[in-house]
N, C-alpha and C positions, 0 to 999 in steps of 0.2 A: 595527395588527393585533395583538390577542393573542398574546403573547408562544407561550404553547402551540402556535396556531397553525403559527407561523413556524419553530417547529422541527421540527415535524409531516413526518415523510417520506411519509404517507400519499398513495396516488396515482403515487407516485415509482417507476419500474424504475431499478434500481444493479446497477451492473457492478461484481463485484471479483474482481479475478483474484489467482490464490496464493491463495485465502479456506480452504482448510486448512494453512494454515501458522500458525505460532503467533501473529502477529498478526491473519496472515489470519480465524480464527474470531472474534478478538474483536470485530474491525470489522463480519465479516457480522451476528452478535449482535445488535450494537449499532442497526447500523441497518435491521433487521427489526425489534425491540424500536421503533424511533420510528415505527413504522407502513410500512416499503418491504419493495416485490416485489426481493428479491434475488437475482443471481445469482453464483454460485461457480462460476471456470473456471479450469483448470489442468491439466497433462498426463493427471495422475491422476485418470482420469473416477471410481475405484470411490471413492476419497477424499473426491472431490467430493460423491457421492452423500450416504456415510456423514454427511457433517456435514449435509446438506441434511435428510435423515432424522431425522436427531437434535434440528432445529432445529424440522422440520415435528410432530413428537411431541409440540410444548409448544408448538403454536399460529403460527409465527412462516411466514411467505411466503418460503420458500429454496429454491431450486430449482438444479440444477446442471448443466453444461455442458461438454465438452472443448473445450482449446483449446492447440497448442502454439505460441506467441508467435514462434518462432526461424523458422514456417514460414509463409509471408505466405500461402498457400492456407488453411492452419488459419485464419488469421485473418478470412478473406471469409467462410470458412463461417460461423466465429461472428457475424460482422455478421449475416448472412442470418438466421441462426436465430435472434438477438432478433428483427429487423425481422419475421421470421413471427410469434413465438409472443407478443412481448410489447408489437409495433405501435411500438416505437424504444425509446431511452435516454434516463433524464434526467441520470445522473451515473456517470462511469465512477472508480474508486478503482484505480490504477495499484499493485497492490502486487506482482507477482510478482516474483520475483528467484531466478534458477538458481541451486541450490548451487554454491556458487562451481569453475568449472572449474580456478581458481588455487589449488595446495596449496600456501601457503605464499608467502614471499619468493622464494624459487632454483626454484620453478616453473617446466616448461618454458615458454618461450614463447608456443610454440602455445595452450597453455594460457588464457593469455591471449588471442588471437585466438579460441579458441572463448565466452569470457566476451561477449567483444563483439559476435557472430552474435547471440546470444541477450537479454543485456543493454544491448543497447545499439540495433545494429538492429535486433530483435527488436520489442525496446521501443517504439521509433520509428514502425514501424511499426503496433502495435496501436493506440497514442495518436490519430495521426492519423484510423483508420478509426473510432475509437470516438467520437473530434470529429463527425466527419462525423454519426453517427447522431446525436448532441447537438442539434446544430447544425439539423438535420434536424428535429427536433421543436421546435425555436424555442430553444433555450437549456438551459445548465442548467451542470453543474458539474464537473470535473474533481480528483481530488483523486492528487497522488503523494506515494507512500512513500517517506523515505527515511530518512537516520542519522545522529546526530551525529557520524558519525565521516567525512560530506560535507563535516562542520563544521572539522572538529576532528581530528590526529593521535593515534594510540592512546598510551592512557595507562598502558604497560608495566606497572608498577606494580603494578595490579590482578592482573596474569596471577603476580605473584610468589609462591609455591610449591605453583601449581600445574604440568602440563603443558600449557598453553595458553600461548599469544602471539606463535606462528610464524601471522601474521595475513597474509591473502592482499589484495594489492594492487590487483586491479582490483575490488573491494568497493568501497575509498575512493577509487576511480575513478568506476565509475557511481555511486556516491551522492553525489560534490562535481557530478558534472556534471548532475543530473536535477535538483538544485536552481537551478541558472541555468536549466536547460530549461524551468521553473514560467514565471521572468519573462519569457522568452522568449513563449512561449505565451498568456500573460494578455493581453501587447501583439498577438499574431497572430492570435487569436480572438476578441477584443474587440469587433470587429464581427459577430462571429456569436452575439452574446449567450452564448459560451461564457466561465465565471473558469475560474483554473486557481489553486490554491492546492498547497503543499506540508507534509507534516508530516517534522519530521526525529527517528527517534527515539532514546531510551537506550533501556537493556538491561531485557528478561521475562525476570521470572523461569521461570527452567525448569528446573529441580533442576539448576544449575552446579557444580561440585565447593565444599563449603563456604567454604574458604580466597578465594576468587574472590570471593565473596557479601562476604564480611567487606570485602575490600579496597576492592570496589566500593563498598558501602551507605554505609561511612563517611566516602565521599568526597560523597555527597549529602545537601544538605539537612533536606529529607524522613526522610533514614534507611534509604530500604530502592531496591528496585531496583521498575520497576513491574510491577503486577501486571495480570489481563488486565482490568479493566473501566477501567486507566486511559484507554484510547484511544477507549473508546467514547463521549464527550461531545465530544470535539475532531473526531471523524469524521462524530460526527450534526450538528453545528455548521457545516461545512464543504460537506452537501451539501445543508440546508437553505436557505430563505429569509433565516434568520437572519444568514445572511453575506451579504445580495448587495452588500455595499459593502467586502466580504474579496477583494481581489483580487492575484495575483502574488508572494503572503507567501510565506514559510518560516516554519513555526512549531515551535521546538524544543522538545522533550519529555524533561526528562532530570532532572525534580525537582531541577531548581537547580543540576546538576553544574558547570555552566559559566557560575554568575550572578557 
């Protein structure tokens, strides 16, 4: 097949939740740009709309949706509402992730417990129903977000004179853990012609305090921190054809920080 082809999302409905978040726009972007009917879900339906709008302005298939992940009722509904409006799923892009309810190291506790309602069964729970619709339609592709910091302990360093690096904990909790939940997945939906791949990523830029930028950028290869179209080939990659033989990976993204 034509390489073109193969990367082609055309034909394709994509699920991406968090899709107005700062990664979240680049991936919607991206894979509207490869030819997919896209949807953006996340608490903030007027959020949702505004990038849908923005994206439908200059051509691109984005439409938008509420969906609050923590509340498995939100989550039936959004099943239901593709299953009406877009006749199933072929790929669901796990990106949301609640501003972390951990301020910090000395965080209450609770705190913690409310990360994991949301981030963790939350999460759980969307994934599963969003298989189903996959799965439902014969196949297709799961993709989660996560961090290198899944990967990897924070690298203090960076945060040096600035006021950042009081860094909250159950962050590099659900993101070491969504990464084994990839292989987990790959192996338990395998027969349902479902992959499940993971991306783990470094730091967008987003105007961080300068001193930050310096510390980081020079610690990568590359040079710099990534910018937003970097995600958009590994995303279109991922829910394409072009990967049907990508299955259970973790693929980190940090321009070399950690080669």
């Amino acid at each position: 097949m034509n390489v073109k082809k193969l990367l082609s999302l055309k034909g394709k409905i994509i699920l991406v939740t968090g899709g107005a978040g700062r990664y979240g726009k680049c991936i919607v972007e991206g894979l509207a740009e490869a030819g997919g009917t896209v949807i953006t879900a996340s608490r903030n339906l007027d959020a949702g709309k505004k990038i849908a709008v923005k994206f439908q302005n200059i051509g691109l298939d984005v439409h938008a949706i509420r969906v609050d992940q923590a509340d498995q009722k939100s989550v039936k509904i959004l099943k239901e509402q593709i299953l009406d409006k877009f006749n199933g799923l072929d790929v669901f892009v796990n990106n949301a992730v609640s501003a972390q309810p951990m301020k910090g190291y000395d965080g209450p506790i609770e705190q913690f417990t409310e990360s994991m309602r949301v981030n963790a069964t939350g999460m759980m729970d969307i994934l599963r129903e969003m298989a189903d619709l996959i799965a439902a339609k014969g196949g297709g592709s799961i993709i989660n977000i996560s961090s290198m910091f899944g990967m990897f302990g924070p690298d203090l360093s960076n945060y040096e004179g600035t006021d950042m690096g009081d860094l909250p904990p159950d962050y590099f909790f659900h993101r070491g853990g969504i990464i084994n939940l990839t292989k987990y997945l790959a192996r338990m939906l395998a027969k349902k012609n479902v992959r499940a791949n993971c991306i783990s990523l470094g730091g967008l830029f987003d105007n961080q305090p300068k001193r930050f930028v310096e510390n980081y950028s020079k610690k990568v290869p590359v040079g710099r921190m990534a910018n937003n179209d970097d995600i958009k080939g590994l995303a279109v990659l991922l829910a394409s054809d072009a990967s049907a033989y990508i299955n259970g990976e973790n693929i980190l993204m940090d321009g070399g920080m950690h080669a």
